[in-house]
C-alpha atoms as a printed R data frame, in Angstrom:
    type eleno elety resid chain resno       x       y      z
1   ATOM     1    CA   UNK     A     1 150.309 175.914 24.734
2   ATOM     2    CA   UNK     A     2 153.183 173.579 25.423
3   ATOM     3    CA   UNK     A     3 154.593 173.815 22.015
4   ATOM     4    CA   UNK     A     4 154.259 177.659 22.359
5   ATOM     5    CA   UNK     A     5 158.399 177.743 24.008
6   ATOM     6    CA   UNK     A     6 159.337 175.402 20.944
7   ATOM     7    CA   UNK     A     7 157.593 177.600 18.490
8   ATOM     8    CA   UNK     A     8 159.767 180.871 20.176
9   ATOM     9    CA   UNK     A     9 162.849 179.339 20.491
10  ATOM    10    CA   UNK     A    10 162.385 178.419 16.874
11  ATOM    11    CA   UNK     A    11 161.500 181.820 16.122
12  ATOM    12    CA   UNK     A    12 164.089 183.334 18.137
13  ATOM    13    CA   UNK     A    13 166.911 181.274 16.074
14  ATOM    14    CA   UNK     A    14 165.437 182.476 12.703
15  ATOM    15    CA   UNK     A    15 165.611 185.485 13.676
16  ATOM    16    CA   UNK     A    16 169.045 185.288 13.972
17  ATOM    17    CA   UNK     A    17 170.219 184.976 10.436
18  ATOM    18    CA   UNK     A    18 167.846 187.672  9.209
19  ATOM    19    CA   UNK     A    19 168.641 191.018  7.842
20  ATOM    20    CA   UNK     A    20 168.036 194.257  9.947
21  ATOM    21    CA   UNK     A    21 165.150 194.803  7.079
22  ATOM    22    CA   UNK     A    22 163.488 191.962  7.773
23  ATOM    23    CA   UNK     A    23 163.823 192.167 11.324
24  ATOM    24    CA   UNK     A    24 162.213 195.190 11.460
25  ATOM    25    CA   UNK     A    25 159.371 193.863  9.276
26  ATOM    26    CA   UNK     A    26 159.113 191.510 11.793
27  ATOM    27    CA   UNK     A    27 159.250 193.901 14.648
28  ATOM    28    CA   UNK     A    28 156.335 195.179 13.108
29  ATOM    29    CA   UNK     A    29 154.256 192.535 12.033
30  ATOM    30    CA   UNK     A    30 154.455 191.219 15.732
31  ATOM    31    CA   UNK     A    31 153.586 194.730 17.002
32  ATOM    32    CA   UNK     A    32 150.085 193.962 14.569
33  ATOM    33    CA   UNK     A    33 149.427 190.926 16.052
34  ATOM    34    CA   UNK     A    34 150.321 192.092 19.926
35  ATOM    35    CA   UNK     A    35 147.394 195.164 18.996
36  ATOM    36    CA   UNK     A    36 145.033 192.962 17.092
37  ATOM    37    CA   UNK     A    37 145.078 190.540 20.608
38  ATOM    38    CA   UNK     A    38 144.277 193.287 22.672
39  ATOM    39    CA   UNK     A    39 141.512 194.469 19.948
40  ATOM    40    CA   UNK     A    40 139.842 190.854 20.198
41  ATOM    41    CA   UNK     A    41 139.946 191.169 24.250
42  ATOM    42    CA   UNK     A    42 138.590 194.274 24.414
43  ATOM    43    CA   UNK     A    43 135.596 193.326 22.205
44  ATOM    44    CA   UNK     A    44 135.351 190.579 24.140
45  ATOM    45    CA   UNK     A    45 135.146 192.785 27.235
46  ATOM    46    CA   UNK     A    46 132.632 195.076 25.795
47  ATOM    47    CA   UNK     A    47 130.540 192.288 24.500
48  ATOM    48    CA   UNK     A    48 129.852 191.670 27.869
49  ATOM    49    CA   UNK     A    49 126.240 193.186 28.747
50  ATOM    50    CA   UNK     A    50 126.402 193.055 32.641
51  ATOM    51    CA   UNK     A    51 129.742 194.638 33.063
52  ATOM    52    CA   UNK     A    52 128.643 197.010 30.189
53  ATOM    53    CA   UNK     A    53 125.650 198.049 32.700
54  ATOM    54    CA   UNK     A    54 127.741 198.036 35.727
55  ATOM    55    CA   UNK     A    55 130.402 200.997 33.923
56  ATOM    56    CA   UNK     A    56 127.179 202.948 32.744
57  ATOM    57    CA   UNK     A    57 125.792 202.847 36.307
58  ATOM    58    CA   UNK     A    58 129.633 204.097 37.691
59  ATOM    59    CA   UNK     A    59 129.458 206.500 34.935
60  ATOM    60    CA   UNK     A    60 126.131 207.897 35.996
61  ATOM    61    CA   UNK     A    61 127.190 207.866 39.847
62  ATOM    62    CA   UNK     A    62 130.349 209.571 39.264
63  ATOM    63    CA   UNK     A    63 128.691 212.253 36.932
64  ATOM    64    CA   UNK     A    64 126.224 212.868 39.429
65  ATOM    65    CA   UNK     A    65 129.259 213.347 42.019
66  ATOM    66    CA   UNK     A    66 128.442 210.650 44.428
67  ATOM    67    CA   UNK     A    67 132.000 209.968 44.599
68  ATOM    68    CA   UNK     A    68 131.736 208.150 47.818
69  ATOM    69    CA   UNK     A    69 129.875 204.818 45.891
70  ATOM    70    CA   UNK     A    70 133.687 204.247 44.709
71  ATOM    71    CA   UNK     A    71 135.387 203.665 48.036
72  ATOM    72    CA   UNK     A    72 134.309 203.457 51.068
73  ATOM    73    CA   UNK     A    73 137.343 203.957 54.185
74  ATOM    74    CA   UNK     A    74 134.242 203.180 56.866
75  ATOM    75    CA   UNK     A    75 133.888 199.676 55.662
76  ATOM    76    CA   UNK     A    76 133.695 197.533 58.793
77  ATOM    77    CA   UNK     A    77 135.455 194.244 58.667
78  ATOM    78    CA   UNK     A    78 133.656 191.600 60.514
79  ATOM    79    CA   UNK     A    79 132.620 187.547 60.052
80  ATOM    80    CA   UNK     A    80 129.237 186.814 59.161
81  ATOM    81    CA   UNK     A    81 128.453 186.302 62.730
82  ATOM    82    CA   UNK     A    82 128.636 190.477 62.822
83  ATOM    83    CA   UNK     A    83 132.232 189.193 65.051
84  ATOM    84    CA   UNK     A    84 135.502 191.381 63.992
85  ATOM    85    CA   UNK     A    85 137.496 189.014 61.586
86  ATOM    86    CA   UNK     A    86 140.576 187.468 62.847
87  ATOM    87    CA   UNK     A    87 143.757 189.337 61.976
88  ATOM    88    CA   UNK     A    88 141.934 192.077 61.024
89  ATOM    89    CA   UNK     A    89 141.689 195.711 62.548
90  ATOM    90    CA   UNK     A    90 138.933 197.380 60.498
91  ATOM    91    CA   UNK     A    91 139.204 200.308 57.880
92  ATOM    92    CA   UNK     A    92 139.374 197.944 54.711
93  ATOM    93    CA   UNK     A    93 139.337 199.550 51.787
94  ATOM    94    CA   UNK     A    94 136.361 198.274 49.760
95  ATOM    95    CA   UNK     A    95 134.405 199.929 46.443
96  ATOM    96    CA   UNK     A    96 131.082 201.160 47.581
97  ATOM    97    CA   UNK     A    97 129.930 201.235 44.259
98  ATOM    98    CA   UNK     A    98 129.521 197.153 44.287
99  ATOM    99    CA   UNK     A    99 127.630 197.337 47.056
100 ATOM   100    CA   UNK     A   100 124.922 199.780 45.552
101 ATOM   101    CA   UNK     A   101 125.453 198.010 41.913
102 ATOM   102    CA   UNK     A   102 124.878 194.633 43.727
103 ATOM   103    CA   UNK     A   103 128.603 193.256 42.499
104 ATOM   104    CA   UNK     A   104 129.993 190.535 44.218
């Protein structure tokens, strides 16, 4: 990754001396990589099993219109001594839905 800056600034003064043409074909031949990156990260993502199971169950929960798994406004914000945390008032916004899918 440390040559990556060398690598653009190299690129960036090539780019210089090209023809609007080629520019464009360049424009869109980094477009093609910039979608095929996201492709490969979203495959990635969906390879994933458990986070596949956790959107099915949110799926399911939100289909069956238990909305209120998402977010919860009554979460209570205390220490694990049941104590209110320090600096903290209450009403934290947190998703229900990780408590009842058993996310962290």
């Amino acid at each position: 990754m440390a040559k990556a800056g060398g690598y653009k600034s190299k690129l960036l003064e090539a780019v210089k001396s090209l023809s609007e043409e080629r520019i464009k074909a360049l424009a869109d031949f980094a477009a093609y990589l910039r979608e095929r990156e996201e492709g490969e990260a979203t495959a990635e993502i969906l390879g994933n099993e458990e986070l596949a199971q956790q959107v099915r169950r949110s799926r399911k929960a939100w289909a069956e219109g238990r909305k209120g798994e998402f977010v919860s406004l009554a979460y209570e914000s205390r220490s694990p001594e049941g104590k209110e945390a320090p600096g903290r008032t209450g009403g934290a916004v947190q998703p229900a839905h990780r408590r009842a899918t058993g996310c962290a």
